[in-house]
Short mmCIF file of the C-alpha atoms (twelve columns), coordinates in Angstrom:
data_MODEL
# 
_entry.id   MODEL 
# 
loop_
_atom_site.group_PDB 
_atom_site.id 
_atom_site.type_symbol 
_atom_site.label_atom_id 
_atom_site.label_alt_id 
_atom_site.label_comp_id 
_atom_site.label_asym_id 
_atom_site.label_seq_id 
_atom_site.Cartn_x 
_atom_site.Cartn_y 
_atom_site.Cartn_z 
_atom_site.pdbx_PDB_model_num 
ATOM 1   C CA . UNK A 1   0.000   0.000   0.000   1 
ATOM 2   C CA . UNK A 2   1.518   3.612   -0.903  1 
ATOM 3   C CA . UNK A 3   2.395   5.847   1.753   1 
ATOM 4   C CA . UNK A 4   -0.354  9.058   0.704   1 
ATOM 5   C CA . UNK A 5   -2.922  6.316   0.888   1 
ATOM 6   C CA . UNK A 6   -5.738  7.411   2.685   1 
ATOM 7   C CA . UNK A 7   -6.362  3.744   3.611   1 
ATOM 8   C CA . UNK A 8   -3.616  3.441   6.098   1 
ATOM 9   C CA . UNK A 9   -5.336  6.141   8.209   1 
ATOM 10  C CA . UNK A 10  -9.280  5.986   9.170   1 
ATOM 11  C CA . UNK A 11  -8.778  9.695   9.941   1 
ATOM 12  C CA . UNK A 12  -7.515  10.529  6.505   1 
ATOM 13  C CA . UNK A 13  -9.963  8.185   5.068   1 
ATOM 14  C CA . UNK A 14  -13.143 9.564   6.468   1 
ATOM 15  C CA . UNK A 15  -11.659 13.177  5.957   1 
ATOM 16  C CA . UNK A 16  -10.023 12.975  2.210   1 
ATOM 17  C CA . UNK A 17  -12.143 9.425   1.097   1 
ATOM 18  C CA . UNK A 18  -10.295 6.894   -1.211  1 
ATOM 19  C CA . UNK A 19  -8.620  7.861   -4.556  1 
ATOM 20  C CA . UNK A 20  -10.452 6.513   -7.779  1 
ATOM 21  C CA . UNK A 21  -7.772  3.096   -7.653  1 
ATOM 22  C CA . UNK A 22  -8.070  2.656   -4.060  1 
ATOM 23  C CA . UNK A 23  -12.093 3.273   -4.752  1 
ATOM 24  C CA . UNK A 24  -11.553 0.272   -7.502  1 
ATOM 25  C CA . UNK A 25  -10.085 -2.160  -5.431  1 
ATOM 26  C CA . UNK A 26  -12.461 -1.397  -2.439  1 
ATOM 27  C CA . UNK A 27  -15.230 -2.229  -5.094  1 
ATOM 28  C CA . UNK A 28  -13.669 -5.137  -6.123  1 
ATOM 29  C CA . UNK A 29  -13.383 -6.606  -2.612  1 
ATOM 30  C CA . UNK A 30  -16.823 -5.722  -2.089  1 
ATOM 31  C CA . UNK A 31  -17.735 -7.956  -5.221  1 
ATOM 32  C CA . UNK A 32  -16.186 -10.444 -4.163  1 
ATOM 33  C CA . UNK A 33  -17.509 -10.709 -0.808  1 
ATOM 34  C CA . UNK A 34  -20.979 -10.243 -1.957  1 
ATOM 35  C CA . UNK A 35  -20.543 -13.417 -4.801  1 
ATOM 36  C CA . UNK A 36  -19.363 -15.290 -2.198  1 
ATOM 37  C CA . UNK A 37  -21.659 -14.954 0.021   1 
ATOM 38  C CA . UNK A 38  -24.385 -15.560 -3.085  1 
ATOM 39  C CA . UNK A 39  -23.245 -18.876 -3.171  1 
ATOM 40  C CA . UNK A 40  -23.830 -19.787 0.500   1 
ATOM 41  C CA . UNK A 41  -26.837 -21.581 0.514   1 
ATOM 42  C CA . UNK A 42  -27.490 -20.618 4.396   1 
ATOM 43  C CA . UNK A 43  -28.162 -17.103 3.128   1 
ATOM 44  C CA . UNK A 44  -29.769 -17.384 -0.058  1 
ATOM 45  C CA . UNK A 45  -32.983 -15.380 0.665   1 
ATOM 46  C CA . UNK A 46  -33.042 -11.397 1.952   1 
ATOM 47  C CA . UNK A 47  -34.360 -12.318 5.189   1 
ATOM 48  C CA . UNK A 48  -32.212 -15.620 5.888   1 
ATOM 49  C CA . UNK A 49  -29.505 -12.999 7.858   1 
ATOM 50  C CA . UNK A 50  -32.348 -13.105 11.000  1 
ATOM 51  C CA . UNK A 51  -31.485 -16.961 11.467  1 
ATOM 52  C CA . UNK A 52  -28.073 -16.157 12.500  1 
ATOM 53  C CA . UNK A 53  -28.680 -13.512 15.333  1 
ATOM 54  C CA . UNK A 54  -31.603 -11.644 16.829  1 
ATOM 55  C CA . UNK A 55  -32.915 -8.165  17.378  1 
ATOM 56  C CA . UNK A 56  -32.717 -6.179  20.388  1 
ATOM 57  C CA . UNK A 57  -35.666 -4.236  20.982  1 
ATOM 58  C CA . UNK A 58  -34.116 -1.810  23.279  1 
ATOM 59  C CA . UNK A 59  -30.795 -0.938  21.814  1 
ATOM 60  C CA . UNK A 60  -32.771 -1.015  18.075  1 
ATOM 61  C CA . UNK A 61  -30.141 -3.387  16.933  1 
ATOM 62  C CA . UNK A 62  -29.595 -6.922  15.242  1 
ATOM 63  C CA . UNK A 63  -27.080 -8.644  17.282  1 
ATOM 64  C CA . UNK A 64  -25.532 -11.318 14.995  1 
ATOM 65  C CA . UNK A 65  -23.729 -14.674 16.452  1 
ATOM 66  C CA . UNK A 66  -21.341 -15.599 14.202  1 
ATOM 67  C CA . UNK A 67  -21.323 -19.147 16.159  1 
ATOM 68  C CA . UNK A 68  -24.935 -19.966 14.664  1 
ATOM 69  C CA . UNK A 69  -23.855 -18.900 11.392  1 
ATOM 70  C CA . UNK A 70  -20.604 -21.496 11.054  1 
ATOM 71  C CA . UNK A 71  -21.928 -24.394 12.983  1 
ATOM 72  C CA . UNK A 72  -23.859 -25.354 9.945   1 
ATOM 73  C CA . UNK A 73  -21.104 -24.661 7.454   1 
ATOM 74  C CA . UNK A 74  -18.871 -26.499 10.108  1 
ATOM 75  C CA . UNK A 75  -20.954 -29.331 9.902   1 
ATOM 76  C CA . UNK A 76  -21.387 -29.289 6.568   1 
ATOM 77  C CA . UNK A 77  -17.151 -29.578 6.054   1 
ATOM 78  C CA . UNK A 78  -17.182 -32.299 8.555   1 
ATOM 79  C CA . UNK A 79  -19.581 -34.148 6.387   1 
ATOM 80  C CA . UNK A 80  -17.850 -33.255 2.991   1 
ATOM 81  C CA . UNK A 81  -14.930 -34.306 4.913   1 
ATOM 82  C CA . UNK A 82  -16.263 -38.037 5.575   1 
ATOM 83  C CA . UNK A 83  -17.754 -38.325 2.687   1 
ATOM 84  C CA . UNK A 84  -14.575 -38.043 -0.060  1 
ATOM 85  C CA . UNK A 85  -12.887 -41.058 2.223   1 
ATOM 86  C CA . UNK A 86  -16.178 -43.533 1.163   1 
ATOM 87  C CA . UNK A 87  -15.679 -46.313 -1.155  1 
ATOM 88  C CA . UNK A 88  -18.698 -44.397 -2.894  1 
ATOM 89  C CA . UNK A 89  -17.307 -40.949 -3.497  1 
ATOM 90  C CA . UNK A 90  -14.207 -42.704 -5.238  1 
ATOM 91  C CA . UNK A 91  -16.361 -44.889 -7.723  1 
ATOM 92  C CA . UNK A 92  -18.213 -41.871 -8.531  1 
ATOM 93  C CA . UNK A 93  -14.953 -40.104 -9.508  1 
ATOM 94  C CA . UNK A 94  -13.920 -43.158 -11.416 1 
ATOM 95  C CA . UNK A 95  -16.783 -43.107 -13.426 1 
ATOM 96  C CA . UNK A 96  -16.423 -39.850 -14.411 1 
ATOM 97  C CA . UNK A 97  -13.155 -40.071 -15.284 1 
ATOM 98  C CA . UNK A 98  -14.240 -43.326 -17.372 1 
ATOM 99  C CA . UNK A 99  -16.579 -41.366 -19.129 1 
ATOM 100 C CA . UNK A 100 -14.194 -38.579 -19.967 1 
ATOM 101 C CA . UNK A 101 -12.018 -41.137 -21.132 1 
ATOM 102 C CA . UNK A 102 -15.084 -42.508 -23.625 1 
ATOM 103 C CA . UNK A 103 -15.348 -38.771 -25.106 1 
ATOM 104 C CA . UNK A 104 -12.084 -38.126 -25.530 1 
ATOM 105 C CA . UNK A 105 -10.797 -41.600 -26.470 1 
ATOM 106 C CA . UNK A 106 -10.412 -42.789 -30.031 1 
ATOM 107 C CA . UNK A 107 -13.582 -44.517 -30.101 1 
ATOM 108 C CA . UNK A 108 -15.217 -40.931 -29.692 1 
ATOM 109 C CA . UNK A 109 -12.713 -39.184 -32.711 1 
ATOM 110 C CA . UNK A 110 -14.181 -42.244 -34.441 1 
ATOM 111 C CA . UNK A 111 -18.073 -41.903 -34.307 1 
ATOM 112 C CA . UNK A 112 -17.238 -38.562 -34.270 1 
ATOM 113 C CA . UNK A 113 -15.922 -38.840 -37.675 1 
ATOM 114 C CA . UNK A 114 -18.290 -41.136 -39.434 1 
ATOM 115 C CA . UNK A 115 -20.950 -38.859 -38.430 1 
ATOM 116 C CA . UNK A 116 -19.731 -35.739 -39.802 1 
ATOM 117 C CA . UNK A 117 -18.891 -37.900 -42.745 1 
ATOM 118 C CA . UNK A 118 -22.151 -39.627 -42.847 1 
ATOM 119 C CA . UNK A 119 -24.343 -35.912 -42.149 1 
ATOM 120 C CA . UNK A 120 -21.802 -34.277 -44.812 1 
ATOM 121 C CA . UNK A 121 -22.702 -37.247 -47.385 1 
ATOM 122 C CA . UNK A 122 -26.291 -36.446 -46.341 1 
ATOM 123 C CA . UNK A 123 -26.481 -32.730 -46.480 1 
ATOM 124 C CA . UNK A 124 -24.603 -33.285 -50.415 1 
ATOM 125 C CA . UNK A 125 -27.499 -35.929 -51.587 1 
ATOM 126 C CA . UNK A 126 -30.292 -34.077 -50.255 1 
ATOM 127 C CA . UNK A 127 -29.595 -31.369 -52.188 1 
ATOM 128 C CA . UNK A 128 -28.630 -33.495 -54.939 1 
ATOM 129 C CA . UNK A 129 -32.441 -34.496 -54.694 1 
ATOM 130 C CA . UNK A 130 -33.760 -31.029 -54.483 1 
ATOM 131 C CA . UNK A 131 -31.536 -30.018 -57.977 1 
ATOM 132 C CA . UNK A 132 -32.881 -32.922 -59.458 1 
ATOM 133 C CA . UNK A 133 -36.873 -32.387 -58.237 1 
ATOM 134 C CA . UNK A 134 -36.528 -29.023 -59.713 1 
ATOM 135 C CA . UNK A 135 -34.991 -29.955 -62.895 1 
ATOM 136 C CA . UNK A 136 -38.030 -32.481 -63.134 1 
ATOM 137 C CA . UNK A 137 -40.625 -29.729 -62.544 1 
# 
């Protein structure tokens, strides 16, 4: 970070604001924070936040506990976590891998080839057919 940033100091920030990079790159975090969060499924809908914490009447505020908010997503790794080391998860990537190897194997470039020969050889006679419908007419 440069030294005339106004980042370094709050004071400077809140009196001067950011320059048009620093502006940027603040926007850019922001982005980033806000796709991520997009994609957690605990807080896909506007209102989901209220799960995670709870209003206080008297002080007007939302008090937010970030426990309740990771002990799902805590749970969740744990689970992930047990699940890649099943006999299950690794047949699963196995197949998938086999079938990548089907689509990009030779047999693929194969069928691949006779069909762009065979709808080539198709496209050629059909038209062939057309010429010769209008030359009957």
């Amino acid at each position: 970070m440069r030294k005339d940033s106004n980042l370094i100091s709050f004071k400077s920030f809140f009196q001067f604001g950011a320059s048009l990079d620093e502006s940027k790159v603040l926007q850019s975090i922001r982005d980033v924070f806000e796709d991520h969060l997009k994609n957690l499924s605990c807080i896909s809908e506007p209102d989901d936040y209220k799960k995670y914490g709870v209003f206080d009447e008297e002080t007007g505020e939302f008090d937010f506990f970030t426990d309740k908010f990771l002990e799902p997503l805590r749970a969740q790794m744990e689970f992930q976590e047990n699940m890649i080391t099943t006999q299950y998860f690794l047949t699963f990537f196995e197949e998938k891998k086999k079938r990548l190897d089907l689509l990009e194997g030779p047999s693929a470039k194969f069928i691949a080839d006779w069909s762009s020969f065979r709808w080539q050889r198709f496209k050629k006679l059909s038209r062939n057919g057309d010429d010769a419908e209008e030359k009957e007419n």
